[in-house]
Every structure is written in structure tokens, then in C-alpha cells.
C-alpha positions in Angstrom: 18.1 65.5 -82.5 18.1 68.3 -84.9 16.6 67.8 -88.0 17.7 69.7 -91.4 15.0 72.2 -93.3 15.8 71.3 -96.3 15.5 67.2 -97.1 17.7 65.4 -99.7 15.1 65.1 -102.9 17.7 63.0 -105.5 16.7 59.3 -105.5 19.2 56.8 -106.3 16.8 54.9 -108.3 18.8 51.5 -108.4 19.5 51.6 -104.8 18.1 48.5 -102.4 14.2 48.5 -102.4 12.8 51.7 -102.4 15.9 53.5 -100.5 16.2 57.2 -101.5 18.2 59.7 -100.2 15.2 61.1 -98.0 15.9 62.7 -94.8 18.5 65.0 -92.9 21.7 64.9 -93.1 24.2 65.0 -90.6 28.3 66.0 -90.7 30.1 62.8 -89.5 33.1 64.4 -87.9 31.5 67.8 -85.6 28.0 67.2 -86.1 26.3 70.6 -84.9 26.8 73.1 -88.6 25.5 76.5 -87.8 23.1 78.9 -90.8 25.0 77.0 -93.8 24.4 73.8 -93.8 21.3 74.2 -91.0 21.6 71.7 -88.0 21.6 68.2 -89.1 20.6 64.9 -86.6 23.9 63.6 -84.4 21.9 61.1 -82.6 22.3 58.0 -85.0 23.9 55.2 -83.3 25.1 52.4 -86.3 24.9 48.6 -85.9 28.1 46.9 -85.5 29.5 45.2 -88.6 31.8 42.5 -88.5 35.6 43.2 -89.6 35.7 42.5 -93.6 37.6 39.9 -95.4 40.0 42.3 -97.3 43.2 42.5 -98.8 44.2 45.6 -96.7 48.0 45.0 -96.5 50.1 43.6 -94.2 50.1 43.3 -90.8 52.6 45.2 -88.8 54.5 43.3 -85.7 51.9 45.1 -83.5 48.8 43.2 -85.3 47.3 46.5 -86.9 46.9 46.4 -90.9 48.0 49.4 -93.3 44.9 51.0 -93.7 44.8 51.2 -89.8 48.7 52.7 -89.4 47.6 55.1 -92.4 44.7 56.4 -90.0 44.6 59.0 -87.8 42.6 60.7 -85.2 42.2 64.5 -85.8 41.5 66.9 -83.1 40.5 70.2 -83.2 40.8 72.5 -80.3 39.0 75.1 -81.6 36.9 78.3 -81.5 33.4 76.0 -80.0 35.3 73.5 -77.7 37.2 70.3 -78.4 35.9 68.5 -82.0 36.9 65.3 -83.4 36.9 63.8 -86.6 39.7 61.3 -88.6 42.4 61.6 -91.7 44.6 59.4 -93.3 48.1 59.8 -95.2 48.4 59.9 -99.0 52.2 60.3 -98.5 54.4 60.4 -95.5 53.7 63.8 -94.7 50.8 64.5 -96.2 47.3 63.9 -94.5 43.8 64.5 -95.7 40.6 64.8 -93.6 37.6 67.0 -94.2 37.0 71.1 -94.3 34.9 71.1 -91.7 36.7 68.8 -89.3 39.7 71.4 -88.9 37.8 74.8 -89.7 37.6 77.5 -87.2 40.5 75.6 -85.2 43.3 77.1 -82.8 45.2 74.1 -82.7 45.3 70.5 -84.5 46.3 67.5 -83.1 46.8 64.3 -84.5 47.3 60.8 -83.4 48.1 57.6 -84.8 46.8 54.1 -84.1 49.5 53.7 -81.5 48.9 56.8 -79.5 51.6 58.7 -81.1 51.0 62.6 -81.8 52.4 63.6 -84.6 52.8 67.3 -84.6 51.2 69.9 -87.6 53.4 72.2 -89.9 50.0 73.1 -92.0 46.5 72.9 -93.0 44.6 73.9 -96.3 40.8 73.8 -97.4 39.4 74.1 -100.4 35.7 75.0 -101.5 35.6 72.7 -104.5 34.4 70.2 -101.9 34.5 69.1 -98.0 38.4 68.2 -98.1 41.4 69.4 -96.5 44.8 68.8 -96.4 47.0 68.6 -93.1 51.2 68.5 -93.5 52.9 67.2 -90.4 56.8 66.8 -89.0 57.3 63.5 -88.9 56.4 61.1 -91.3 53.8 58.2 -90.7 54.6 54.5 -90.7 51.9 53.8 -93.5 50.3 56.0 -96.1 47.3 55.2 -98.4 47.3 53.9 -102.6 44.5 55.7 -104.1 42.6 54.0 -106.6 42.8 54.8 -110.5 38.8 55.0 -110.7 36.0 55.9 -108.7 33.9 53.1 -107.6 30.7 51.6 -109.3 27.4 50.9 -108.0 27.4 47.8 -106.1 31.1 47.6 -104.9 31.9 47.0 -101.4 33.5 49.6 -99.6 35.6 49.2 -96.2 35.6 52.5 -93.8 38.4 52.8 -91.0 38.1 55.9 -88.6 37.6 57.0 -85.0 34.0 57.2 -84.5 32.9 59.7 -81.7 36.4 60.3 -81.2 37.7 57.1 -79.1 38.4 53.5 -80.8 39.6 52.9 -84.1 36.9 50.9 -85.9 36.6 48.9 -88.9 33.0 48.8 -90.7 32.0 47.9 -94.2 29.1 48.5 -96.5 28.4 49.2 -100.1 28.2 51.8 -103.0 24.6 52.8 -103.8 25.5 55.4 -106.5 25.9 58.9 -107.2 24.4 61.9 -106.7 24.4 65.7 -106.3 26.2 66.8 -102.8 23.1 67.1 -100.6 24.8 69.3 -98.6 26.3 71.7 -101.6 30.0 71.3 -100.7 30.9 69.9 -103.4 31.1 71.0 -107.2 31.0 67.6 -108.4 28.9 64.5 -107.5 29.3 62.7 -104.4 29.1 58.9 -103.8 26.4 57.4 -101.1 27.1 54.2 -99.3 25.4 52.0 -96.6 28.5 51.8 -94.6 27.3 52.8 -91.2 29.2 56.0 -89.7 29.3 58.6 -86.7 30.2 61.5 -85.4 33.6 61.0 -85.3 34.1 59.3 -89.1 34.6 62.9 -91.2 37.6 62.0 -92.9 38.0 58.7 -92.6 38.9 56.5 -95.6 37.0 54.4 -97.8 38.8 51.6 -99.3 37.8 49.1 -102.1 38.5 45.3 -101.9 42.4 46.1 -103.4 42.6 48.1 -100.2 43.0 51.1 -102.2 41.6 54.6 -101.3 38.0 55.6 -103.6 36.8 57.8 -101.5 36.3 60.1 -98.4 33.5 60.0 -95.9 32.0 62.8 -95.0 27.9 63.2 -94.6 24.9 60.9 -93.1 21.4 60.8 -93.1 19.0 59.4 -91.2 18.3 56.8 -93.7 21.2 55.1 -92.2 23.3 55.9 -95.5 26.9 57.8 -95.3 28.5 59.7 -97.9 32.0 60.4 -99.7 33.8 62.4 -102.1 34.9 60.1 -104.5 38.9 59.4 -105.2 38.8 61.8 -108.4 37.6 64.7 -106.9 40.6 64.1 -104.2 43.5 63.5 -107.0 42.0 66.3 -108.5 43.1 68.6 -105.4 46.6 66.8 -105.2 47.2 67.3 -108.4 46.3 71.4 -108.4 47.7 73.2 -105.5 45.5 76.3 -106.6 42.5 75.2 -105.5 43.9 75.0 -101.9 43.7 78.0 -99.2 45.6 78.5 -96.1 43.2 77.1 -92.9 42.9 80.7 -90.6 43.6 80.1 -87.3 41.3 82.8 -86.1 37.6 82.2 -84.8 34.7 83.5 -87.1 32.9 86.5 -86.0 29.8 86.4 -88.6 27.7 83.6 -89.7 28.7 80.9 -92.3 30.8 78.1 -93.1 30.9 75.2 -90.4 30.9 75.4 -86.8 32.4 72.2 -85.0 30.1 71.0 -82.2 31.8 71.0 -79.0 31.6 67.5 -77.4 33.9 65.5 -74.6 35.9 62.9 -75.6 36.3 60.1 -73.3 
């Protein structure tokens, strides 16, 4: 385990008991971040939760849901090894995922729920938080609705993605509130949740009880709490194509920014 220097000190004050946000934190989708943020814990195994009774679309001939089609495995094969972490569509050609899940990367691969790789045209960061935006070839079979609002205290939350890299997985959990970005990616505040995640779950989407889009997962602690960026801060970056920044394809030489942690897939 590797533990962070620097603890999260905001408390959600209304959160369950006496939860704060106490503890290390840990990137879902790589893990390992070298002198900015300092190395966080990847060793926290979730408990399973059972598949939640939400309105998430309708089911394909195959069985799978729309928020499942609208998910996608990202790989990056990349300047540290292989890294994995998950995206979604918000259109049929437009993916998002999270900054640090495609940084520092040679090549991008994506695949869908079916096994389908769908090739890459583009990627684009931006530092006004830990999002990215991936443009592919072909068009996906399902893309997301994001939510008018950002979600409230108390609302339950669904999270698809591809923990670790292998199955796609279906947990749920709920919103304990807002709070400053404990890792300083983002400008705005982020939202934390109990909705158990992995290494694996950067870039997954968070979906409300409509089965629309109100966040992004990106963060853990070791309190067993996950964070997202909420929906706003994403339309905000749809919306303004000015805050985005061509992804370089070539490997850092000097210190900063996020390093993926190289790890095997099975």
C-alpha cells in the first residue's frame, strides 16, 4: 500500500455517523501518481453490491442495458506499461474518461461491452479538472443523457465501469456531499459518494435513478468513499472547446502531472 502525505482535512459534516473525508486517496483508473499527486493506496478491495433496481434503459437483444452499451473499457499503452481505466459516450462519437487515465499514452484503445474495439481519431485534457475527451471512428450503439443538475446529498447513484481492467460491473451507493477536490484537479467542487470503486473505475459513469449521467468517478480513499466530478463541471467542458488541449503522445521526461501504474490485465 502507499499511503498519501498529505490527508483529506474537509469534513462532510452531514455525512453517515461520524464519516469524514480522512485518509489517502487513491486514483481509480492507474493507481500509482508520481511527485503531484504523491502515491496514493491501490490495495482497497470493495464489497460486492447487488445490481440496483433502476430505470437504466432498455435492454438490447444481447441482455445488456444502455448505460452498459454506453461503457467502455479504455486502455492505455503508454509511456509506464499497459493502464486501464473506463469512459462512456455523450454522443456517438464522442467519449469521455478521466486526464489521468489517457495521459502520457502512445496508443489508446477502446472496447465496448461486446468486445468490439473501436478505433481513436483524438484525445483532449483539460486542467479545469480530471476529464478528458476521446473522439473515435465509428460510432457506438448507445451514448449517455446527462442530467440537467448536479446531484443532492442523499441521492443514490449507480456506477458502471471495468474495475481493474476485466468485467464490466454494476455497483451502487450514495451522494454524501460536496467538497473541495482533495486531490487539486479540479477548480470547482467535487462530489463524494459511498459507491465502492477500483482501480480500473476512472472514468466510469455515475448515473441517477432517471439513468441519466451526474457525474464522473475519479478518486478513492481509504475510508471506502469514491469520488466524482459532478455533471456541470462536464457540460461546462462540452460546451467550451477552449478549455480543451490536445493529449501529447510523447512520454514525459521531468516530474509532474500523472503517471499511469503499469499493471497486467488478465
Amino acid at each position: 500500500m502507499t499511503t498519501m502525505a498529505r490527508p483529506v482535512t474537509t469534513a462532510l459534516e452531514r455525512a453517515v455517523a461520524s464519516a469524514a473525508l480522512a485518509g489517502t486517496l487513491a486514483l481509480t483508473g492507474c493507481g500509482v501518481v508520481p511527485t503531484y499527486p504523491e502515491p496514493l493506496i491501490t490495495d482497497y478491495v470493495p464489497t460486492a453490491v447487488a445490481a440496483p433496481q433502476i430505470d437504466r434503459g432498455s435492454l438490447s437483444p444481447d441482455g445488456f442495458s444502455a448505460a452498459q452499451r454506453m461503457t467502455v473499457r479504455v486502455r492505455n499503452i503508454g509511456c509506464s506499461g499497459l493502464t486501464t481505466g473506463t469512459g462512456f459516450a455523450v454522443d456517438p462519437y464522442t467519449l469521455v474518461t478521466n486526464r489521468h487515465v489517457v495521459q502520457a499514452s502512445r496508443q489508446i484503445e477502446v472496447t465496448t461491452y461486446d468486445g468490439r474495439t473501436i478505433s481513436i481519431t483524438t484525445a483532449a485534457v483539460t486542467t479545469v479538472a480530471d476529464l478528458a475527451i476521446v473522439t473515435s471512428e465509428e460510432p457506438m450503439s448507445a451514448w449517455s443523457t446527462l442530467a440537467a443538475d448536479d446531484p443532492v446529498e442523499g441521492d443514490s447513484i449507480t456506477v458502471v465501469g471495468y474495475p481493474r481492467g476485466r468485467q464490466l460491473t454494476t455497483v451502487t451507493g450514495m451522494v454524501i456531499g460536496t467538497t473541495p477536490d482533495p486531490l487539486g484537479a479540479s477548480s470547482g467542487p467535487v462530489y463524494a459518494t459511498t459507491a465502492p470503486v477500483e482501480p480500473g473505475s476512472s472514468g466510469s459513469p455515475a448515473l441517477n435513478e432517471a439513468g441519466e449521467v451526474v457525474g464522473v468517478i475519479y478518486a478513492k480513499n481509504d475510508a471506502e468513499q469514491s469520488f466524482m466530478i459532478p455533471v456541470s463541471t462536464l457540460r461546462t467542458l462540452l460546451d467550451e472547446e477552449g478549455l480543451l488541449q490536445p493529449q501529447p503522445t510523447e512520454c514525459p521526461t521531468t516530474p509532474g502531472g500523472f503517471a499511469p501504474e503499469r499493471i497486467v490485465v488478465d
